[in-house]
NUNU-577924 format. One record per atom (N, C-alpha, C, CB): y negated, z, x. Coordinates in nm, 4 decimals, m for minus. Atoms other than C-alpha are relative to their C-alpha. Glycine has a CB too. Example, Ala and Ser with C-alpha at 12.3 -4.5 7.8 and 13.67 -1.06 7.14 Angstrom:
         v         w         u
    0.1190    0.0000    0.0890
    0.4500    0.7800    1.2300
   m0.1200    0.0000    0.0900
   m0.0027    0.1246   m0.0992
    0.1190   m0.0060   m0.0820
    0.1060    0.7140    1.3670
   m0.1090    0.0730   m0.0770
   m0.0462   m0.1415    0.0414
This chain:
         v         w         u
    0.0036   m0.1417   m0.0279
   m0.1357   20.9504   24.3481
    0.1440    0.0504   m0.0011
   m0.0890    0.0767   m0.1037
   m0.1442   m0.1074    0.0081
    0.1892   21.1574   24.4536
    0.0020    0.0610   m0.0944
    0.0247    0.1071    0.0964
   m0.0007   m0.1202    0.1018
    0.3279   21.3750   24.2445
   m0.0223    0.1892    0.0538
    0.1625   m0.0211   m0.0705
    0.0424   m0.1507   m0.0614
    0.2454   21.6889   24.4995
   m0.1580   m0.0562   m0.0407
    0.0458    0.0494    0.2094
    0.1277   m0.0105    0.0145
   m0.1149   21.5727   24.4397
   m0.0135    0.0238   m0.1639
   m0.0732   m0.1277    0.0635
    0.0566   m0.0061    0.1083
   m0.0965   21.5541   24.0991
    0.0306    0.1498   m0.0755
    0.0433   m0.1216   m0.0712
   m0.0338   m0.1330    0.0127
    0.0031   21.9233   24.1072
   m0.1170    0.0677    0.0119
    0.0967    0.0452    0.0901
    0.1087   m0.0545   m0.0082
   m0.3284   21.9835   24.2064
   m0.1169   m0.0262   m0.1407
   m0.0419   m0.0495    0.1345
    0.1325    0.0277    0.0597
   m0.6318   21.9949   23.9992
   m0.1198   m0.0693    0.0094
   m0.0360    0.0707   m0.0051
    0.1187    0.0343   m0.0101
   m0.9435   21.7982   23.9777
   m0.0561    0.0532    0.0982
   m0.0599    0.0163   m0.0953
    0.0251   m0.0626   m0.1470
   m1.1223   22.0752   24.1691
    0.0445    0.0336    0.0975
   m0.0315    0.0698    0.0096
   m0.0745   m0.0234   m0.0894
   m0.8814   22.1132   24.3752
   m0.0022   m0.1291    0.0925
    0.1234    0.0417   m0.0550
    0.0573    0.1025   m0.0388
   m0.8835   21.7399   24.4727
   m0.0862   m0.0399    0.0347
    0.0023   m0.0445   m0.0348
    0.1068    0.0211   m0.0660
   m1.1992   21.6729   24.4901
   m0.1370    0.1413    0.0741
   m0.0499   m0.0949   m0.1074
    0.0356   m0.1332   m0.0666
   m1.3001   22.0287   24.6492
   m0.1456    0.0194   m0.0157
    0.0388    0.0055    0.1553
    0.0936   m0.0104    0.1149
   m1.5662   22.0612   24.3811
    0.0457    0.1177   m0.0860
   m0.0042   m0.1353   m0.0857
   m0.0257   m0.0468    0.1502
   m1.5089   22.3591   24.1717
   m0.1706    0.0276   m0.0734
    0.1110    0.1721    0.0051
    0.1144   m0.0058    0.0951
   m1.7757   22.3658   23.8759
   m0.0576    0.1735   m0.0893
    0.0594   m0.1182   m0.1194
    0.0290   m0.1539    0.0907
   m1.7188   22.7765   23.7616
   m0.0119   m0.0112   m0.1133
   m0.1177    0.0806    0.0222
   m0.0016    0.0065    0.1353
   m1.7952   22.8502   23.4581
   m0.0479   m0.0301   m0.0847
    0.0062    0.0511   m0.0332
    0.1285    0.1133    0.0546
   m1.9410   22.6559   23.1954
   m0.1610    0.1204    0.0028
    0.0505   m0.0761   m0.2289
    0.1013   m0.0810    0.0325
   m2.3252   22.7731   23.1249
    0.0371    0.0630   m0.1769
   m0.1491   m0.0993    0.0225
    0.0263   m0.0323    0.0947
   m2.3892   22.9940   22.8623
   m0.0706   m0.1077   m0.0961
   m0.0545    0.1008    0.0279
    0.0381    0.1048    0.1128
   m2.4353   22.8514   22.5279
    0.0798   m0.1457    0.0474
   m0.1896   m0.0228   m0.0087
   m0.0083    0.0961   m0.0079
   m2.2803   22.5606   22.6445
    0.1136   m0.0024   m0.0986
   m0.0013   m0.0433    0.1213
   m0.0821    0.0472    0.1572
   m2.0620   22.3545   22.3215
    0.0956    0.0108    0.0943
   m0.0211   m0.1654   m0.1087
   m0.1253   m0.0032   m0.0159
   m1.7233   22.3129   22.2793
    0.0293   m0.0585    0.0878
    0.0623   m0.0280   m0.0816
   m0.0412    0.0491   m0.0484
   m1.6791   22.0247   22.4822
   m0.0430   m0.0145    0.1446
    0.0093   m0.0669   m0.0665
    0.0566   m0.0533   m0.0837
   m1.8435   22.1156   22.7801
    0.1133    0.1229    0.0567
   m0.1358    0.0378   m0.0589
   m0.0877   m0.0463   m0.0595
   m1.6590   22.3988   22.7788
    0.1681   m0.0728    0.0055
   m0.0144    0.1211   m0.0518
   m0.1258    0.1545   m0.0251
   m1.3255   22.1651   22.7551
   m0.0014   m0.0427    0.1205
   m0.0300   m0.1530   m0.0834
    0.0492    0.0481   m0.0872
   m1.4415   21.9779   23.0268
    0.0358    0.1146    0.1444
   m0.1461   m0.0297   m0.0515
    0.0321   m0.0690   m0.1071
   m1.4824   22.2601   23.2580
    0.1655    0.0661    0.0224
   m0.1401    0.1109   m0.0302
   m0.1702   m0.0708    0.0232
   m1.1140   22.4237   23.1627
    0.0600   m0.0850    0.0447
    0.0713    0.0338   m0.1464
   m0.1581    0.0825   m0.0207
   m0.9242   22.0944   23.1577
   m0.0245   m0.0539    0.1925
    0.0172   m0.1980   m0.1538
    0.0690    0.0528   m0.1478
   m1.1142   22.0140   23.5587
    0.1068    0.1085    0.1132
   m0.2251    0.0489    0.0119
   m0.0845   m0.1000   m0.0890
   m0.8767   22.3211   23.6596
    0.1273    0.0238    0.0085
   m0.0282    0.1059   m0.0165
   m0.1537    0.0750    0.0227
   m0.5410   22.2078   23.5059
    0.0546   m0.1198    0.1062
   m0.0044   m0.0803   m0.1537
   m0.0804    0.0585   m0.0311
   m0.3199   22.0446   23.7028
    0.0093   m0.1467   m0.0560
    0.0864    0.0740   m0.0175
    0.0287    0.0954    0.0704
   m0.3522   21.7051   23.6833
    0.1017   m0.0867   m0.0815
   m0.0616   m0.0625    0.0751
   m0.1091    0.0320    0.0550
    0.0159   21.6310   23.6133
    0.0304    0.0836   m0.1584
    0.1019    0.0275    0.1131
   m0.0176   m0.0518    0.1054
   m0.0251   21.8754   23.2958
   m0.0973   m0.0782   m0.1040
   m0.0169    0.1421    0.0177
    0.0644    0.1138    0.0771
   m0.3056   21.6300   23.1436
    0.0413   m0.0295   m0.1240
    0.0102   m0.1138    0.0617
   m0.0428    0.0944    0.0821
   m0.2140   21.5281   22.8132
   m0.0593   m0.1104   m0.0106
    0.0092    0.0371   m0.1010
    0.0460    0.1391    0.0365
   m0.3551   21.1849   22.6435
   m0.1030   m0.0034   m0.0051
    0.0330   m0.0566   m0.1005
    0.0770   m0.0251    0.0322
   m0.5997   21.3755   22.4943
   m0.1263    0.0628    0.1433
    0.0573    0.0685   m0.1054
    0.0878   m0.0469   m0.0715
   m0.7419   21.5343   22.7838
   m0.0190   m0.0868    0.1188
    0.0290    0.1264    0.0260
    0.0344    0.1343   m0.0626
   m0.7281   21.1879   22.9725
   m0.1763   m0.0586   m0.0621
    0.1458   m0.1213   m0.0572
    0.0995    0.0674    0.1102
   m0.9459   21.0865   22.6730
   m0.1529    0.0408    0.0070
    0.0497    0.0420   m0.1501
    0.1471   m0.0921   m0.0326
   m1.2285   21.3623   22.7037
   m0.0200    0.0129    0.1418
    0.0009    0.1631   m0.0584
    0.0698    0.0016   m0.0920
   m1.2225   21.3829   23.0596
   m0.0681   m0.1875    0.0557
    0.0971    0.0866    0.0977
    0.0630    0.1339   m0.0053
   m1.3019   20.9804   23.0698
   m0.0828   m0.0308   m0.0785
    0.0712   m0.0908   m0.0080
    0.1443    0.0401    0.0825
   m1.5497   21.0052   22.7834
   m0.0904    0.0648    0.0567
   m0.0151    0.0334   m0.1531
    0.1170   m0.1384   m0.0623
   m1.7127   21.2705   23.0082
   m0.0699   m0.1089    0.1465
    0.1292    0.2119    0.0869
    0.0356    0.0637   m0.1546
   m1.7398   21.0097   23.3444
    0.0344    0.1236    0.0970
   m0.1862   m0.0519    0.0224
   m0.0032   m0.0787   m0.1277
   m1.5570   21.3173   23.5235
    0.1459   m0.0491    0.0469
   m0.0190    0.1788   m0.0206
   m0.1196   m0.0288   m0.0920
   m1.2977   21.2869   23.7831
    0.0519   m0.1610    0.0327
    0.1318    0.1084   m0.0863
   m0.0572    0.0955    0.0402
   m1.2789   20.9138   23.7225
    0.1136   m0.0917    0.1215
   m0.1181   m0.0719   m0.0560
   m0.1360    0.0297   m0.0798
   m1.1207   20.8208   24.0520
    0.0847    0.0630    0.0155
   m0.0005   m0.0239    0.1016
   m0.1595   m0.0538    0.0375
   m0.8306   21.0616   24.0166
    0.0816   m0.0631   m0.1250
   m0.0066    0.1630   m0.0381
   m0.0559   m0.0032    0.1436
   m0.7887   21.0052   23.6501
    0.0084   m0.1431   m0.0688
   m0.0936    0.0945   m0.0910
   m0.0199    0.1527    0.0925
   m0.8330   20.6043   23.5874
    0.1787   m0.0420    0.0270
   m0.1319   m0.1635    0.0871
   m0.0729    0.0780   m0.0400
   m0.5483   20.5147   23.7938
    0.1234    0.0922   m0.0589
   m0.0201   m0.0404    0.1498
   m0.0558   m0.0517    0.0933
   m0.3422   20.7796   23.5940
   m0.0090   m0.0322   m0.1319
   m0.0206    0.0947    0.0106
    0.0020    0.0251    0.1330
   m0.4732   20.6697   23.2692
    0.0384   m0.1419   m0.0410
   m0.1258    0.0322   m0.0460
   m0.0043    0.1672    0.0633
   m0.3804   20.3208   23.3323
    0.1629   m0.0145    0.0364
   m0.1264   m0.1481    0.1026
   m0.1545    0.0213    0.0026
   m0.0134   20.4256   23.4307
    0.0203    0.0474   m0.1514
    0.0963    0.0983    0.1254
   m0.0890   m0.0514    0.1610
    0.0031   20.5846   23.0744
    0.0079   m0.1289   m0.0951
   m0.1032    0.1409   m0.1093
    0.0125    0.1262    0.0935
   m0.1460   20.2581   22.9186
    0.0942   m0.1466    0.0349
   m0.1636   m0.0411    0.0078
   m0.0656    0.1417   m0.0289
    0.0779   19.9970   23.1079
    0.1619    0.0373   m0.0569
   m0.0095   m0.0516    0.1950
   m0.1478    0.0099    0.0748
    0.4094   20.1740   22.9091
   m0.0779    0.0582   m0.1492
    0.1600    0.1253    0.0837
    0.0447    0.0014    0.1147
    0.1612   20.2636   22.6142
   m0.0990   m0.0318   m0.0555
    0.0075    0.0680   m0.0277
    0.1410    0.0526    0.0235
   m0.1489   20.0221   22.5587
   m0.0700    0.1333   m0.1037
    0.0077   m0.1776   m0.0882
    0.0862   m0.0551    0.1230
   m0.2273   20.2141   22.2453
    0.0604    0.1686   m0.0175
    0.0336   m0.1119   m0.1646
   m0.0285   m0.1377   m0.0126
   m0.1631   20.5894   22.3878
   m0.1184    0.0632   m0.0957
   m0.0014    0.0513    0.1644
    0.0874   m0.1034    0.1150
   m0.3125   20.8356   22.0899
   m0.0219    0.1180    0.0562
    0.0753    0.0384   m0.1426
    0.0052   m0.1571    0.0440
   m0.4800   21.1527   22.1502
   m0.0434    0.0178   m0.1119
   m0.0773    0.0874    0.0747
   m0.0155   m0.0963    0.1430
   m0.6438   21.3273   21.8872
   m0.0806   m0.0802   m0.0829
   m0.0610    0.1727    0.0015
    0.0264    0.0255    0.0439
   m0.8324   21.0710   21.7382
    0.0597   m0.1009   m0.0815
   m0.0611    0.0121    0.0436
   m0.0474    0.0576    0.0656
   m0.6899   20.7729   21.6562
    0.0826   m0.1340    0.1154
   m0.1077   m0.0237   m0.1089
   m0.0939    0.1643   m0.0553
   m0.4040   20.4253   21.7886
   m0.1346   m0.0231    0.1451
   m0.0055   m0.2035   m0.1887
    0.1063    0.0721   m0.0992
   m0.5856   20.3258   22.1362
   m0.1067    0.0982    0.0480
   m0.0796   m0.1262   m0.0753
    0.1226   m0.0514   m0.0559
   m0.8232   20.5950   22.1916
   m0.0443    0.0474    0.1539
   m0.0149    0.0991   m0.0720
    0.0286    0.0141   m0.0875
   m0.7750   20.5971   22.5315
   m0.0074   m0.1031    0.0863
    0.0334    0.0584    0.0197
    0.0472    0.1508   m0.0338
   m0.8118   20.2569   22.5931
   m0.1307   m0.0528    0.0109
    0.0447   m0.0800   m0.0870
    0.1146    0.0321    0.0413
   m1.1096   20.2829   22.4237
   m0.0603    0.0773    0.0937
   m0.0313    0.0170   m0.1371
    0.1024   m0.0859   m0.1386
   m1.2579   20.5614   22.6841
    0.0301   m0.1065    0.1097
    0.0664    0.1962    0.0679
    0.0017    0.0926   m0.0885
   m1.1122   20.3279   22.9636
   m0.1012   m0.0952   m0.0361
    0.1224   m0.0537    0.0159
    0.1376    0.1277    0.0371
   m1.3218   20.0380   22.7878
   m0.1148    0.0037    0.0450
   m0.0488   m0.0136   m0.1337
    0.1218   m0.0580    0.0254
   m1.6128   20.2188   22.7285
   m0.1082    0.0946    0.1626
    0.0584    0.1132   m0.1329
    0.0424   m0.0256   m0.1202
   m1.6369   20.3286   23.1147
   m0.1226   m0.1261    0.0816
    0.1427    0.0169    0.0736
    0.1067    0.1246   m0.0763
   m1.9709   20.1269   23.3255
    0.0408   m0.1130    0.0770
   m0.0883    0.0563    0.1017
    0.0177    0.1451   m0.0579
   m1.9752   19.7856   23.4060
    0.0361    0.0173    0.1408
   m0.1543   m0.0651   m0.0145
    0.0461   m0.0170   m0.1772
   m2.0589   19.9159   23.7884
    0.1211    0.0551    0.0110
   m0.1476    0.1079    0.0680
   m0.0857   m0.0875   m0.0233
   m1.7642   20.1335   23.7433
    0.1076   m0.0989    0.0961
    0.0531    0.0699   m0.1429
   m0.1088    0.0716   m0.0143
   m1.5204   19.8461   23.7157
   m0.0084   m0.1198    0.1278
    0.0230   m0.0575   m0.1404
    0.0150    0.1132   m0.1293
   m1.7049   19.5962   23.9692
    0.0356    0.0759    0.1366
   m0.1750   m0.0664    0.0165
   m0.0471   m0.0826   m0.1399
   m1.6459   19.8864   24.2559
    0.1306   m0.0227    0.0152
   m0.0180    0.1615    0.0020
   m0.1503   m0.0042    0.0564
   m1.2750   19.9316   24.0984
    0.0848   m0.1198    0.0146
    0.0005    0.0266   m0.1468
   m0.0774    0.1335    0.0449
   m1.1677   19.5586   24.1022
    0.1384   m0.0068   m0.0462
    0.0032   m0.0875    0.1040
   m0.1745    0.0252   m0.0182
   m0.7941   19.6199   24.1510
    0.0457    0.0412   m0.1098
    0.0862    0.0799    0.1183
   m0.0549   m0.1093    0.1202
   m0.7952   19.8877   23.8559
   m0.0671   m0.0871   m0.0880
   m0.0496    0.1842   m0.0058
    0.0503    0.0974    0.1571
   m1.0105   19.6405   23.6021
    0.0817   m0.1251    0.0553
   m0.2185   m0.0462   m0.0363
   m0.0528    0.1198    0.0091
   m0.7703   19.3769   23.6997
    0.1458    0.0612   m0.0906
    0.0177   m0.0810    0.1644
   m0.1474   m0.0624    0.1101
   m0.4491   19.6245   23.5620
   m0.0418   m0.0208   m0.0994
    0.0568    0.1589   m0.0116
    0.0711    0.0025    0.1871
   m0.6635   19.6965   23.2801
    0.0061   m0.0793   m0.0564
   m0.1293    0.0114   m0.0427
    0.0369    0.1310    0.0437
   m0.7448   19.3478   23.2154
    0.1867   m0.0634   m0.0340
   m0.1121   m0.0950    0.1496
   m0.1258    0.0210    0.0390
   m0.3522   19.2904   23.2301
    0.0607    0.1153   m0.1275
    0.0806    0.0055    0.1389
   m0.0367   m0.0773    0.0918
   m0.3044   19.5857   23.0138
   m0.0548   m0.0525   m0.1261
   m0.0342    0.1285    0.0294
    0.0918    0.1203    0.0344
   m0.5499   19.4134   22.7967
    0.0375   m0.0804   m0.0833
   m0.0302   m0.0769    0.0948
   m0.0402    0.1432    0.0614
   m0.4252   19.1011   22.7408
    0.1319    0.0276   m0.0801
    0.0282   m0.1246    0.1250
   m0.1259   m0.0265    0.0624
   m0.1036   19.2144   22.6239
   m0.0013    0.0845   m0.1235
    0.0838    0.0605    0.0935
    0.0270   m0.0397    0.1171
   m0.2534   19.3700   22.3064
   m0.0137   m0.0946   m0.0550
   m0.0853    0.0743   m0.0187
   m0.0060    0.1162    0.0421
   m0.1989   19.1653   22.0378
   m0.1713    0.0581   m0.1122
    0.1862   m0.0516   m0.0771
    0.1308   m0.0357    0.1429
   m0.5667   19.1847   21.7557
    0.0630    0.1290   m0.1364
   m0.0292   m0.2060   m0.1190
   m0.0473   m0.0713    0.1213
   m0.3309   19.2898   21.4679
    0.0704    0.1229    0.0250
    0.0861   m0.0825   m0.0780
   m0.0265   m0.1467   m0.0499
   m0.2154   19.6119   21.6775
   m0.0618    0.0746   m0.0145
    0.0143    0.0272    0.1005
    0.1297   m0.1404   m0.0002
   m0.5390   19.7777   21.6633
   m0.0888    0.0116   m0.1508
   m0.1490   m0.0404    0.1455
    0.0889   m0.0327    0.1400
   m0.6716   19.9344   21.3453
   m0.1395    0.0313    0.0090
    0.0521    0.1203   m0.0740
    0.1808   m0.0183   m0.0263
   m1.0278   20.0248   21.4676
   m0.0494   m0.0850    0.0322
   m0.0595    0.0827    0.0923
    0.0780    0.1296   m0.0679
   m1.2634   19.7957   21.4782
   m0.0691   m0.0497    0.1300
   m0.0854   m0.0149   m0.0613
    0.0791   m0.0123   m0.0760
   m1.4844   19.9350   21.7046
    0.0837   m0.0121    0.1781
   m0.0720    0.1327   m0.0535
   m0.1325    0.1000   m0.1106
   m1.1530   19.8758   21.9757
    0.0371   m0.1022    0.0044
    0.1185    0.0188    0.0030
   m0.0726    0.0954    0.0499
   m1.0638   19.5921   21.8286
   m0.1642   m0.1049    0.1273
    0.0288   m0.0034   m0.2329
    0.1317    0.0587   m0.0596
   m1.4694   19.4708   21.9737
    0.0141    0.0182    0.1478
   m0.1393    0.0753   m0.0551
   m0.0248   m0.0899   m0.1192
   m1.4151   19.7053   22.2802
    0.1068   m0.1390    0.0521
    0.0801    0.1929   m0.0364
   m0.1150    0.1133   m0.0547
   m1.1087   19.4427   22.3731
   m0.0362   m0.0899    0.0433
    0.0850   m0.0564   m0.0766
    0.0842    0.1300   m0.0282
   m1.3009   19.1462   22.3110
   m0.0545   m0.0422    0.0683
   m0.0631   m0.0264   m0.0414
    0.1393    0.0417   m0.0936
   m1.5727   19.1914   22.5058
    0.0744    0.0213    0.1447
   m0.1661    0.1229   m0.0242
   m0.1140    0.0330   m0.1139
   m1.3504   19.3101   22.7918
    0.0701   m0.1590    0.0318
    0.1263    0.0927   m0.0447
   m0.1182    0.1117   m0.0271
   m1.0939   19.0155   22.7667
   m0.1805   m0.1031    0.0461
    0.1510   m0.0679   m0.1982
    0.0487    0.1603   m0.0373
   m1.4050   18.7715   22.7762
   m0.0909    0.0371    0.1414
   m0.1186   m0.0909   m0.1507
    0.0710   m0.0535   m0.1532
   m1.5734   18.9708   23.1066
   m0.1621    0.0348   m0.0779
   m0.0079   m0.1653    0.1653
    0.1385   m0.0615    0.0844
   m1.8844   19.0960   22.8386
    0.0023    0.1657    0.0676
    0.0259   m0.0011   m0.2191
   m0.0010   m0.1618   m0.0178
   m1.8005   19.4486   22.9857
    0.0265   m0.0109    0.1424
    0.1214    0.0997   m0.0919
């Protein structure tokens, strides 16, 4: 993605806008709906993180989230070492068989984690099953 595209927004890109969340709708929902109208070059880690735990925008936003991870495997937002690795991970099977080219970075991003880097377990599994093609 250029960097004039990444000036644009989600809805702007994919010429989808979503309005405003529904009433009553939670926090992260509304999140979701706010960060879809940001600029995609304003993104932090974190809002990589929630919009890939959400399954929105994912072809704009993988191939951005995997330039952050190939100069920082274990990019932190607000949870914890890796947590957007772990949303990358944690994306569908089907996702990555469409994707090939982008689960082959990954898979290089990947490999270049060493075990004793990652303090969560539940990443530490997330890796595993990746590296051995379980995901």
């Amino acid at each position: 993605m250029g960097a004039v595209e990444q000036q644009r927004s989600l809805e702007q890109i994919e010429g989808h806008a979503w309005g405003d969340p529904p009433a009553g709708a939670t926090r992260l929902i509304e999140t979701v709906h706010e960060l879809r109208r940001r600029p995609v070059s304003e993104l932090t880690v974190e809002d990589l993180r929630v919009l890939l735990g959400q399954q929105v925008g994912l072809d704009v936003l993988v191939p951005v989230a995997l330039e952050v991870l190939a100069v920082e495997p274990l990019a932190e937002g607000d949870f914890f070492p890796g947590d957007l690795l772990s949303a990358m991970l944690r994306l569908p099977v089907d996702y990555w068989k469409v994707h090939a080219e982008w689960a082959a970075r990954l898979r290089g991003i990947v490999a270049g984690v060493r075990p004793d880097e990652v303090d969560d377990d539940n990443l530490q599994h997330e890796i595993l099953a990746f590296r051995d093609g379980r995901h």
